[in-house]
C-alpha positions in Angstrom: -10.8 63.8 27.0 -12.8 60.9 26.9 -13.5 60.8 23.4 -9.9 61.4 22.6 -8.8 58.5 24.6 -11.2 56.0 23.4 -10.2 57.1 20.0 -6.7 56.3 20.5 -7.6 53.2 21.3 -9.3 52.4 19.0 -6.6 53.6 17.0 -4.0 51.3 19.0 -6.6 48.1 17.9 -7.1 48.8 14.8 -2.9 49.1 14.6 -2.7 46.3 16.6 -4.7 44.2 13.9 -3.4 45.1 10.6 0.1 44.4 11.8 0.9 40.8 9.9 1.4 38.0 12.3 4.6 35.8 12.1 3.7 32.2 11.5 6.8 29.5 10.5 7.2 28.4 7.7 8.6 24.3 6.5 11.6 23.4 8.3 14.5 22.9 5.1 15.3 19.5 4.9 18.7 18.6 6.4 20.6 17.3 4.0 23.6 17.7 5.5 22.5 15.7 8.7 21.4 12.9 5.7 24.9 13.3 4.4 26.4 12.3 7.8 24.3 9.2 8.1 25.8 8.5 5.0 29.2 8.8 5.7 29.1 7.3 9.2 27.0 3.9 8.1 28.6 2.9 5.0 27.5 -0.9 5.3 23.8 -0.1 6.4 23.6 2.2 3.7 24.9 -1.0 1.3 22.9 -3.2 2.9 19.8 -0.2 1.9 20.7 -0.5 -1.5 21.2 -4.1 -2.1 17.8 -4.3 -0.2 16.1 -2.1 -2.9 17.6 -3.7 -5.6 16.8 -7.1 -4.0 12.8 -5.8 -3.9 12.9 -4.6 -7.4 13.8 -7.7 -8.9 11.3 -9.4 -7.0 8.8 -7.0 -8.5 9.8 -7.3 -11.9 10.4 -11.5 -11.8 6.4 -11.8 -10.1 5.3 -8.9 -12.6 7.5 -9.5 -15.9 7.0 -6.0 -17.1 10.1 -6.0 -19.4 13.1 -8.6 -19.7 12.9 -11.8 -18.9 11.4 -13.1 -15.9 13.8 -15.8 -15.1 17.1 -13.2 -15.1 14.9 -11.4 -12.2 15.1 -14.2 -10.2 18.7 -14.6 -10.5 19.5 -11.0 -10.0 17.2 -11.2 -7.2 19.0 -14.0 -5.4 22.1 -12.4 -6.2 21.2 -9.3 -4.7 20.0 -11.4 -1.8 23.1 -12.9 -1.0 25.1 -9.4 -1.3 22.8 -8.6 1.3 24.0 -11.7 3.7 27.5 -11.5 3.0 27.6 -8.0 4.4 25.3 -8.2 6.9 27.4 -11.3 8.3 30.2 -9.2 7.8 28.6 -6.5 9.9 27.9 -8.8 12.8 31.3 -10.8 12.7 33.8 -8.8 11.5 36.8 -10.8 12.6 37.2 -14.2 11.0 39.1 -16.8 12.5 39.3 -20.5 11.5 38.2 -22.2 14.7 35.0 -24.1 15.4 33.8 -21.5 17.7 33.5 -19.1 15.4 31.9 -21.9 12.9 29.1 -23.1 15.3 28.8 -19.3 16.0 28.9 -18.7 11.9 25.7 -20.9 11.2 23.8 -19.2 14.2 23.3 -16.1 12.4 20.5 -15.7 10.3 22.5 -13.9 7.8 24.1 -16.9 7.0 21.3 -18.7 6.5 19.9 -16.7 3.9 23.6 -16.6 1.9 23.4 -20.2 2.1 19.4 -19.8 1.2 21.0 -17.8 -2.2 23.0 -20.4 -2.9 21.0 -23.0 -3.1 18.5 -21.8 -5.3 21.0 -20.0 -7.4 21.8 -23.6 -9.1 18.5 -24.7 -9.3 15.7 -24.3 -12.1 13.5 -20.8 -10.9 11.2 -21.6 -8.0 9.0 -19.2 -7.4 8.0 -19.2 -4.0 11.9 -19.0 -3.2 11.6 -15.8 -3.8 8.6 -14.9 -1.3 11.0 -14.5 2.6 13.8 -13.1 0.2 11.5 -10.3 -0.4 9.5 -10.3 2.3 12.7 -9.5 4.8 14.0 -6.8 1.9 11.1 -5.3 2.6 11.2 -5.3 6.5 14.6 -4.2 6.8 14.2 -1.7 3.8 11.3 0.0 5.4 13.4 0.2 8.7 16.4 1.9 7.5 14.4 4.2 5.2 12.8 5.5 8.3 16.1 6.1 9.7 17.2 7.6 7.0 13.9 10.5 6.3 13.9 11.1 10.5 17.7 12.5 10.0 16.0 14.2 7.2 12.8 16.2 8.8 10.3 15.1 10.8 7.6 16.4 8.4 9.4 14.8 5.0 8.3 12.6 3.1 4.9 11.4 4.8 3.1 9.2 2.2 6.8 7.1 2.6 6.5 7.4 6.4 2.9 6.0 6.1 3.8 3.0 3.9 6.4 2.2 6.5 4.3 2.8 9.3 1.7 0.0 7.8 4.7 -2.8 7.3 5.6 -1.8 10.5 1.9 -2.6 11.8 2.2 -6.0 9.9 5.7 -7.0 11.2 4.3 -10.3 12.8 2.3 -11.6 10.1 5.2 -10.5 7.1 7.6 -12.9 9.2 4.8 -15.5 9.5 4.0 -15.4 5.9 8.4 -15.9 5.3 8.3 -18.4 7.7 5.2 -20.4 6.2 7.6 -19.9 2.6 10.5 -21.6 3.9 8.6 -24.8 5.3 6.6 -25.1 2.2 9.7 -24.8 0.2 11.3 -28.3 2.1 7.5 -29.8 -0.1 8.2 -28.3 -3.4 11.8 -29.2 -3.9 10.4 -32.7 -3.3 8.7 -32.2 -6.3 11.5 -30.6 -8.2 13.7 -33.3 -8.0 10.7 -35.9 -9.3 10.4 -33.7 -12.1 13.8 -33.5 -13.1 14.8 -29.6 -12.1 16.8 -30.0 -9.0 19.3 -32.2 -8.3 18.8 -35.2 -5.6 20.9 -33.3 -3.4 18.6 -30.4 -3.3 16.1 -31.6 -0.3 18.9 -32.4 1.6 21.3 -29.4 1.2 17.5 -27.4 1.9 16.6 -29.5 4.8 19.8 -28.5 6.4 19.2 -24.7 5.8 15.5 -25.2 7.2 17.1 -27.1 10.8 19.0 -24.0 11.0 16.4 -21.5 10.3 14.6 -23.9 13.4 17.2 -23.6 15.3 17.9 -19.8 14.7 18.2 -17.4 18.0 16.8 -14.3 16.5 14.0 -15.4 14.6 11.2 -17.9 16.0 8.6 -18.2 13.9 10.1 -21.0 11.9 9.9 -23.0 15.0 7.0 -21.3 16.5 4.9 -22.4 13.1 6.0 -25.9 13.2 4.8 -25.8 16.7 1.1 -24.7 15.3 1.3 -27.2 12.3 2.4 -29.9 15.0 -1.2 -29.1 16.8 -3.2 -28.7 14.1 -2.3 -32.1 12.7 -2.8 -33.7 15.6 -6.3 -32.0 16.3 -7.5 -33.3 13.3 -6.1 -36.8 13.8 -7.8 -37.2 17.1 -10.9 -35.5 15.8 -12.6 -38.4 14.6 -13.2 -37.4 11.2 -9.8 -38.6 9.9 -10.2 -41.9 8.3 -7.6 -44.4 9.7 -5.0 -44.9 7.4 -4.5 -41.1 7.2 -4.3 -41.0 11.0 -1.1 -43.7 10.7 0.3 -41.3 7.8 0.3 -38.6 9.9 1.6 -39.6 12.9 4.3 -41.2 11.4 5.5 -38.1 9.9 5.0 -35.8 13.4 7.2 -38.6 14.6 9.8 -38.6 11.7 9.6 -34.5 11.9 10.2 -34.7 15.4 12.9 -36.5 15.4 14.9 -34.4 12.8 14.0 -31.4 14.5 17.1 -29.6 16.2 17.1 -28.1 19.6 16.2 -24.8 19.5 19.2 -22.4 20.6 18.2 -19.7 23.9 17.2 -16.7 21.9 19.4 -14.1 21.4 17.9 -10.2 21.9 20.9 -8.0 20.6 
């Protein structure tokens, strides 16, 4: 009886081990879930594409694989400033002709960057104009697109999701690097006008668009790397290793700077 019984068990095991095990297999993707997305964020989903279309051209004007580089730069603006028009449409969506809504109008960054378009869209190509244009396509790009695979799968798409994760990562320094672009900008439209390829106008239509980017609620690090330049300057000037008439250069123009520097607005979080 014994024998019998350890038999059948061993019978039971060796059952109990050929039978096939259910593991799961990939999720589908949910494209109707994408599809939704779609449908219910019509503007974001603009504001994707115009994004994309705002990066390629950047690629193709810096790298001038095919076509001409200068028609890049155009499109890229242009692409830009589709961008700004709808994302200030996004954010005020009722126009009224008041000063309100004016001085509430030139606080958003949106605008800043359709007036940005502008002015460089009459000017000869500058190429560092190009730099924060890009560099926020990309931000915003990457943001969406995550968005956009999450309602997708978790598990699609991972090289994408680790690209995004590493812009992500370098957030801080991507805005810096915009920021420094802007400000060194105000310097090489200077130069543009001496050499005949902007208007006079130029530096002071720009300088306008940089008191507002100084100014702006969302986005400090204009401000916040004046600040640092401001210290920097005046480190070295006290230093002792700045030879005297360089000393009266620069603090003359900290004190000019200053003075044309707008108060900074409260920021805004939403």
């Amino acid at each position: 009886m014994s024998n019998e019984g350890e038999g059948n068990n061993g019978n039971e095991n060796s059952q109990g081990g050929d039978a096939p095990q259910n593991t799961p297999g990939p999720q589908p993707l949910n494209w109707a879930g994408l599809s939704e997305v779609v449908h219910a964020r019509k503007i974001d989903v603009a504001l994707w594409a115009t994004r994309l279309l705002t990066i390629v051209f950047a690629t193709f004007y810096m790298i001038p694989i095919m076509g001409s580089p200068n028609s890049y730069y155009y499109k890229a603006l242009m692409a830009n400033a589709a961008t700004s028009a709808l994302r200030l449409h996004q954010r005020l969506p009722i126009v009224s002709f008041s000063r309100a809504f004016l001085a509430q109008l030139l606080m958003e960054d949106s605008c800043h960057y359709l007036f940005y378009s502008l002015i460089f869209i009459y000017c000869a190509p500058l190429g560092l104009a190009i730099t924060p244009v890009a560099l926020f396509a990309v931000l915003h790009f990457a943001s969406f697109s995550l968005t956009l695979l999450d309602k997708l799968g978790r598990n699609s798409a991972w090289v994408a999701r680790l690209f995004i994760s590493l812009i992500d990562y370098h957030t801080a320094t991507i805005l810096r690097l915009a920021a420094a672009a802007e400000i060194l900008i105000m310097v090489l439209t200077i130069s543009y006008v001496l050499g005949g390829r902007a208007s006079l106008v130029t530096p002071f239509i720009y300088y306008r668009f940089l008191t507002l980017r100084y100014a702006s609620r969302r986005n400090h690090y204009t401000r916040t790397l004046f600040y640092e330049l401001r210290m920097t300057t005046e480190r070295f000037v006290m230093s002792g290793k700045c030879p005297q008439f360089l000393q009266t250069i620069l603090r003359k123009s900290i004190d000019i700077i200053c003075r044309l520097a707008p108060a900074a607005a409260p920021p805004q979080t939403n």
